[in-house]
C-alpha positions in Angstrom: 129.1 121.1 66.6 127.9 120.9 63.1 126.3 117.7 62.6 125.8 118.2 58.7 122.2 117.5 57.1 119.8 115.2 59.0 116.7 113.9 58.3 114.1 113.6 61.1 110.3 112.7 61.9 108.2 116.1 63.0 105.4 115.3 65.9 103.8 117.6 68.7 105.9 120.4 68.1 109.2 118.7 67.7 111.5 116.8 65.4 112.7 113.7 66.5 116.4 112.7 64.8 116.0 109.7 62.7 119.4 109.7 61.1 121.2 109.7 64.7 118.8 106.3 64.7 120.6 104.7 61.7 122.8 106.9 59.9 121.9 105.2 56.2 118.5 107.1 56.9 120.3 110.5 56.1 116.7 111.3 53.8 113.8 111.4 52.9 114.6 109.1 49.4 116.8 107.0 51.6 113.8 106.5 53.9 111.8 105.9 50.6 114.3 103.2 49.4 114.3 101.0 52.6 110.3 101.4 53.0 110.7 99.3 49.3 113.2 97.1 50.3 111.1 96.1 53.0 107.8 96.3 51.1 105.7 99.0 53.8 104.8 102.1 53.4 107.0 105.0 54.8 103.8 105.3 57.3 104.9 101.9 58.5 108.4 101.8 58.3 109.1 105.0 60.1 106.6 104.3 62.7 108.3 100.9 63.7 111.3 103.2 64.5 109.9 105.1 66.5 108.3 102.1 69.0 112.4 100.4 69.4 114.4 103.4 69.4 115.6 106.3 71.4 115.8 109.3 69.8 117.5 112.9 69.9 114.8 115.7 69.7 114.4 119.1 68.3 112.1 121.3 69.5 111.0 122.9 66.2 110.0 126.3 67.3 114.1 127.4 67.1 114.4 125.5 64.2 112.5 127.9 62.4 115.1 130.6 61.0 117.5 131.6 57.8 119.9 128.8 57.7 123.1 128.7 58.7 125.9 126.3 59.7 126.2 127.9 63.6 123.0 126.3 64.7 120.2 123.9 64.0 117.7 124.8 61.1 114.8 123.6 58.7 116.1 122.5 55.4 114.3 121.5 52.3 113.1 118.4 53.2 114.9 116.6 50.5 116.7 117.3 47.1 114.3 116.0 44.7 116.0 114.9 40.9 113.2 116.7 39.4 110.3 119.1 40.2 106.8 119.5 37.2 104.1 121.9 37.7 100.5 121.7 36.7 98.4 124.9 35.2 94.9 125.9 34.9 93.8 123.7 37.5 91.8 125.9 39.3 89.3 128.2 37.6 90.7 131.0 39.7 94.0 130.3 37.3 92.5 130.0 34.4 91.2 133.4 35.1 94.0 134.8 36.0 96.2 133.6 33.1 93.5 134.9 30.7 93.5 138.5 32.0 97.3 138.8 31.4 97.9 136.9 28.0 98.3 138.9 24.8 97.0 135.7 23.0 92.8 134.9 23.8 91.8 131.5 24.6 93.7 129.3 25.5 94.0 128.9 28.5 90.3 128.6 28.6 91.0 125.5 26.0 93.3 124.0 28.6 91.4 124.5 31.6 88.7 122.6 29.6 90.7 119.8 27.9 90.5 116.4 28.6 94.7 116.7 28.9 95.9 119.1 31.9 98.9 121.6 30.9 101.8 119.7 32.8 105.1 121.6 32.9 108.9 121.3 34.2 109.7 123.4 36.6 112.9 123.2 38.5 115.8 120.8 39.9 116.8 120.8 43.6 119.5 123.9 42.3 116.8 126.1 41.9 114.7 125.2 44.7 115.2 126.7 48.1 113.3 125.4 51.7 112.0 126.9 54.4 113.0 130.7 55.7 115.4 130.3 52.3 114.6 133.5 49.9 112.8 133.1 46.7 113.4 135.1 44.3 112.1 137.8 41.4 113.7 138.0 38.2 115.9 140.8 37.1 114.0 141.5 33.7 110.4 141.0 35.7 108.4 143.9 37.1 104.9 141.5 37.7 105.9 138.1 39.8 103.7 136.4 42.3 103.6 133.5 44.7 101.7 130.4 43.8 100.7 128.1 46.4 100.1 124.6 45.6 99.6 121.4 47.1 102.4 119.1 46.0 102.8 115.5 45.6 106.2 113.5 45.8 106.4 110.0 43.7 107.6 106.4 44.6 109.2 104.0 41.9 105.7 102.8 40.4 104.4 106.3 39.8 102.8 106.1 43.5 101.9 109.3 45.6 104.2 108.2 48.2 103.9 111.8 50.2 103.0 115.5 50.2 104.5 119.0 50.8 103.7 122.8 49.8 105.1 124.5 46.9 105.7 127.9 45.9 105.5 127.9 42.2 106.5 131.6 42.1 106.0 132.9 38.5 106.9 136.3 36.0 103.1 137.0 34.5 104.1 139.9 33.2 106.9 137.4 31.0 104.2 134.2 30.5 101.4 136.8 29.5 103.7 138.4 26.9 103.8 135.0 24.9 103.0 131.7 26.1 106.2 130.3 24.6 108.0 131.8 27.3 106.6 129.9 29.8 109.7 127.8 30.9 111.2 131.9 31.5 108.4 132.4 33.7 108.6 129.8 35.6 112.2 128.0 35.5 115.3 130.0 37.7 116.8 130.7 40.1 115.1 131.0 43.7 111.9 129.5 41.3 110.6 127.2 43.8 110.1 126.6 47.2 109.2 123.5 49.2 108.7 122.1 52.6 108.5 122.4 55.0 107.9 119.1 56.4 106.8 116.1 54.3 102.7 114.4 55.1 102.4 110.5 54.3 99.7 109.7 52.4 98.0 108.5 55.4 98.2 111.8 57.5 96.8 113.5 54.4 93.7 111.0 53.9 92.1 113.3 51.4 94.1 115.3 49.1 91.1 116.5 47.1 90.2 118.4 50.3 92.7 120.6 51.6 92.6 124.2 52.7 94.9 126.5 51.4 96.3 129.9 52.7 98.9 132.3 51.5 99.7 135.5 53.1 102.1 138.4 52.1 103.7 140.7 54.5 105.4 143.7 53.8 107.6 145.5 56.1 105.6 143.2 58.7 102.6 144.4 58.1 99.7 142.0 56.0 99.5 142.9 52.3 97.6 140.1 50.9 95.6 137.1 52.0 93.9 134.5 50.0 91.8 131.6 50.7 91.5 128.2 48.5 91.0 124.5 48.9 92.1 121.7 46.8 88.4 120.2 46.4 88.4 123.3 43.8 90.8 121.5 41.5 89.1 120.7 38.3 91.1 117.6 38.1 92.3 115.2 41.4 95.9 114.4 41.8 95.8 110.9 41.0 95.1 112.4 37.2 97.6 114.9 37.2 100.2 112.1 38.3 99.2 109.8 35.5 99.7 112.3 32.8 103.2 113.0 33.8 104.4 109.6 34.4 102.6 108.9 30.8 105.2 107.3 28.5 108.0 109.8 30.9 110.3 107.7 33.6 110.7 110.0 36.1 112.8 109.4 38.9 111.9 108.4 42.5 111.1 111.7 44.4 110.3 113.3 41.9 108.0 116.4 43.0 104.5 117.8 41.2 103.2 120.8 41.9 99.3 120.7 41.4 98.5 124.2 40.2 97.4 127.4 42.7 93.7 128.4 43.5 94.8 131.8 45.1 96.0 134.8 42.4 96.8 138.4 44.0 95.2 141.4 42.2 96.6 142.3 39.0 98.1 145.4 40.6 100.1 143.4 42.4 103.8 142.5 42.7 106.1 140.5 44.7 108.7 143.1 46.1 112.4 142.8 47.6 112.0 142.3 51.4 108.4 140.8 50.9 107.4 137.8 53.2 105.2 134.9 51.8 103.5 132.6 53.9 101.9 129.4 52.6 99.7 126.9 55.1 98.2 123.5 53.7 96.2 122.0 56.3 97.7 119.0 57.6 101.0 119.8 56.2 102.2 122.9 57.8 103.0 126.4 56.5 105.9 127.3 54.5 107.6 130.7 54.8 110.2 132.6 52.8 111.3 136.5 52.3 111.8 137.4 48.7 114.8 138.9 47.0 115.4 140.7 44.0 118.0 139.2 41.6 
């Protein structure tokens, strides 16, 4: 029985159903809306569910798999109205975006600056969730994953949660001309996200997060690399007030804080590839890759 899309509360290893609790809550920015109306935080709100009702459970081990509509699956967690991305936040970037550029300098400028370089990157079209494929360009012979800790927004410009992004870039297309960044960056199978979303209050310390991302190919480990957030030359709470500066973005809106962990410059994301991203106290994010 297909039960359409449904929005639930992940805990030991299972997903409780919280829209089969009141079907209004049918996600995460309708859980966001009633947390205002009521003046808690979605901490709050969602745990005073949980003590008065009974609830219809997931184990989320089965959940885990390619969607379809013939049985149960992860989802991205919501559709956000509008995803940004933040660059040269780590020096590891900065580095990275340096090596590839035909144009010296600056992102060595920006990684220094007082103002961080804060970008649009997708809308919930282009995004894609868990076990969904991202996706390689057809005019790109040099894209890679970027994992990234990623903050959602309330109405007052508040960091009302987290989740992990893959801000999966060309660098063969952004080092050719910096102009071409929104090419790079903005497309189809762009971005992923999920795969669960962390309150604030689970999280406790964004500025101290690890980071993992693995590559597989043809199940066997290509590529692993190591960060964590406290590397960030700027904290979250500063990348958020630069984009809400004199811009009204939506409630839910996402932010993807910039990645700490580059492959070599040898390599590229291939057709079949797998990329696994883990944020501690979050979760880990996978998805194959396809060629467009």
């Amino acid at each position: 029985m297909n039960e359409g899309v449904r929005t639930g509360v992940a805990e030991d290893g299972a997903i409780r159903d919280l829209t089969g609790v009141d079907r209004k809550l049918s996600s995460f920015l309708e859980i966001l809306k009633e947390s205002y109306a009521r003046n808690v935080s979605v901490e709050s709100f969602v745990s005073s569910l949980i003590q008065k009702s009974k609830w219809k459970t997931y184990q989320c081990d089965p959940l885990a798999t390619s969607p379809t509509i013939k049985r149960a699956c992860l989802r991205m967690p919501y559709q956000p109205p509008e995803v940004w991305g933040c660059g040269v936040t780590y020096i590891r970037s900065k580095q990275a975006r340096e090596t590839e550029t035909t144009i010296k300098g600056i992102y060595h400028r920006a990684y220094e600056a007082i103002r961080p370089e804060v970008f649009f990157k997708a809308t919930a079209s282009r995004c894609v969730g868990p076990n969904e494929p991202i996706c390689i360009r057809s005019d790109s012979k040099w894209t890679v994953p970027e994992p990234e800790l990623t903050f959602i927004l309330g109405v007052r410009n508040d960091i009302v949660g987290y989740t992990i992004g893959n801000d999966v870039s060309a660098r063969d297309i952004e080092g050719e001309n910096p102009l071409y960044l929104t090419q790079a960056k903005i497309y189809k199978g762009c971005c992923a996200i999920g795969p669960v979303i962390a309150t604030p209050e689970e999280v406790d310390n964004p500025g101290d997060l690890d980071i993992e991302c693995k590559i597989f190919r043809k199940n066997e480990l290509l590529f692993v690399g190591q960060t964590n957030t406290s590397r960030m030359k700027r904290s979250v709470e500063e990348l958020c007030s630069y984009l809400c500066r004199d811009n009204p973005v939506p409630m839910g809106t996402l932010c993807l804080t910039g990645t700490g962990v580059v492959p070599p410059d040898d390599f590229s994301l291939r057709h079949g590839d797998l990329v696994e991203i883990t944020v501690e106290k979050i979760g880990t994010l996978r998805n194959p890759v396809i060629q467009l």
